[in-house]
N, C-alpha and C positions, 0 to 999 in steps of 0.2 A: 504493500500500500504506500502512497505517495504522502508525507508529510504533507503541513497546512501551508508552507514555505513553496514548497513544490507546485503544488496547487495555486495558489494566488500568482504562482509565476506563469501557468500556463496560461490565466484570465488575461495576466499582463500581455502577455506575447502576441493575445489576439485581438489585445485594446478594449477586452469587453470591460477591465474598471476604468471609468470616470471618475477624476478626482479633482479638486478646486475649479468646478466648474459652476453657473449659476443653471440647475436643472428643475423642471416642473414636472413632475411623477403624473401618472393619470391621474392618482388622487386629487388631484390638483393642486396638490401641498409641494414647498418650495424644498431642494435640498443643494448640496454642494456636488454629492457624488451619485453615478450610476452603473447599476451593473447590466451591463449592455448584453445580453446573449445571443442577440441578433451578429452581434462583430465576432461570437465563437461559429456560430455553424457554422457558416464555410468552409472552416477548416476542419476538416475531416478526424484528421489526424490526432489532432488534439479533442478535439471530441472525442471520438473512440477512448481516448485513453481518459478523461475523465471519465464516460460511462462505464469504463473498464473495471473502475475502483469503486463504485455502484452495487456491480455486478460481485463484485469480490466481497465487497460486506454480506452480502444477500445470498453468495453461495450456499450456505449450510441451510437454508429456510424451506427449501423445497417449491421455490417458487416455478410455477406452472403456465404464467402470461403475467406481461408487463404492461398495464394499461394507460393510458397519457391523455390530459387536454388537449383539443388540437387547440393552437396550430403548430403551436413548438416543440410542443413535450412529444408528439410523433416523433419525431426526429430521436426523441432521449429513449422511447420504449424501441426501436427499433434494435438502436446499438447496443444497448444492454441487454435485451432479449439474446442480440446474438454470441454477447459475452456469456450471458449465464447459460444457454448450448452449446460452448465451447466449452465453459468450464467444469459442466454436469452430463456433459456429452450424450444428450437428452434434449429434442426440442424443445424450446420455450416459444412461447408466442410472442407478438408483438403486434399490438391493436390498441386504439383510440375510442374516446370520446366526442361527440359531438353537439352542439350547443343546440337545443330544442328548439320548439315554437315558441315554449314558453321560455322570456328571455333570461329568465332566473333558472333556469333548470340546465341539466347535460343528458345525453340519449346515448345510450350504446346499441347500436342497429349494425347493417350490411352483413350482421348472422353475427358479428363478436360478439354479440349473447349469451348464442348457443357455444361457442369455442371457448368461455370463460367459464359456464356453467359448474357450479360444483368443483372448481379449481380454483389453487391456491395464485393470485393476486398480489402483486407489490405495484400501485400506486406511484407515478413518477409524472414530478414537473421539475420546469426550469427554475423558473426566482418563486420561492414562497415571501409574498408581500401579508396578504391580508390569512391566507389561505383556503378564502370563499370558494371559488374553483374547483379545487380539490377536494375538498369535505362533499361538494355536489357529486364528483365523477364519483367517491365513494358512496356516496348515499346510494346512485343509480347502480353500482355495482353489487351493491349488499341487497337489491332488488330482487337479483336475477334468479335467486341469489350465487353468490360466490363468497370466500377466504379470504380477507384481507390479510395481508401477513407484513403487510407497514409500508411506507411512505418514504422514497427519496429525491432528493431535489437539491440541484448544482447548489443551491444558494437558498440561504433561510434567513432574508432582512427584515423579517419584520418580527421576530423574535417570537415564531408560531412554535405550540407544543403538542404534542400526541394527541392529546386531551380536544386542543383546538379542533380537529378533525374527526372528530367523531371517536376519541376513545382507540387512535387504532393500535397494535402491536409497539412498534416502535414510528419513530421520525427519524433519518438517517442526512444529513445535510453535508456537502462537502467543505461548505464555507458558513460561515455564520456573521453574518456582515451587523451590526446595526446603526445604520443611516441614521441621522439627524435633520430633523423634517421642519418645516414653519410654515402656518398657514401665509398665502398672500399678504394680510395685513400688516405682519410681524417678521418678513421675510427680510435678515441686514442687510440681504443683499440689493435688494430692489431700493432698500431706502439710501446704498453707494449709489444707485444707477448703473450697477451691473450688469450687460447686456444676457439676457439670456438664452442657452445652449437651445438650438432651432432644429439640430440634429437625430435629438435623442428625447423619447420620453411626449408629452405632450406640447414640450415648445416645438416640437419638430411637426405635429399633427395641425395643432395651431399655425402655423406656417405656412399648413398646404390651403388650407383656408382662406388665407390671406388673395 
């Protein structure tokens, strides 16, 4: 397993941390830094090898299919899926979640249903902020039903607990970041006139708007 040193080097490498920067989170609360996961995918390489050490905690749990929010955390169930097949030399699945009608809700359809059924389940996203998302993909999956056997995600900024999500097994996080947030009115930054990052987060959505 990769130290936490190691780790935060491979985020650096791929610029996914923002640091002294002026950013606006969806939330729409003001911070300095962001963990950008969007600047990890494309690399492969380093993906993999962070799913890798995912996969390596979770070895011993018996897990059966790796399920994900889309539209990111696909990307995270695939590559771990295929680590924990390599490492158990036994297929694991690798299948998603989908955001319903209803727009509070997640649906697991195209038959990963019936392919989870009665199978043991680990739970995976990219940045746990709030970890609303994920408590849903679980709620929909403890439906079908199936085992939940715990929860991993790149990154855990919002200082979410087991508990948080429904009570599961464990929460397994490779970074534990926690960001320091200000609403708009209280933001030191805005009251410098620091321009804010257009890039990343919601000054970047905001932007397109414009």
């Amino acid at each position: 397993m990769l130290d936490s040193a190691e780790i935060k080097n491979i985020f650096a490498r791929s610029q996914a941390f923002i640091f002294d920067s002026h950013v606006i989170y969806t939330s729409g609360k003001h911070g300095k830094a962001y963990v950008n996961k969007d600047a990890l995918y494309p690399h492969t390489e380093l993906t993999s090898l962070l799913c890798e050490q995912i996969a390596v905690h979770f070895h011993q749990a018996k897990v059966e299919a790796v399920l994900a929010p889309a539209i990111g955390g696909i990307i995270l169930s695939q590559w771990i899926a295929h680590h924990l097949t390599r490492l158990g030399k036994r297929e694991v699945l690798g299948v998603y979640a989908e955001k319903s009608n209803d727009p509070d809700g997640f649906v697991i359809k195209r038959g990963y249903d019936a392919l989870i059924r009665n199978k043991n389940v680990l739970v995976v996203e990219d940045i746990l902020t709030t970890g609303t998302s994920v408590k849903k993909v679980i709620d929909a999956a403890r439906k079908i039903p199936c085992e939940i056997v715990g929860v991993a995600a790149l990154c855990n900024r919002g200082d979410i607990s087991a508990s948080d999500l429904g009570n599961v097994p464990e929460l397994f996080s490779l970074l534990q970041v926690n960001l320091e947030t200000w609403e708009a009115s209280d933001c030191p930054m805005c009251k410098l006139n620091i321009p804010i990052n257009t890039a990343v987060g919601k000054g970047y959505l905001n932007s397109l708007s414009k």
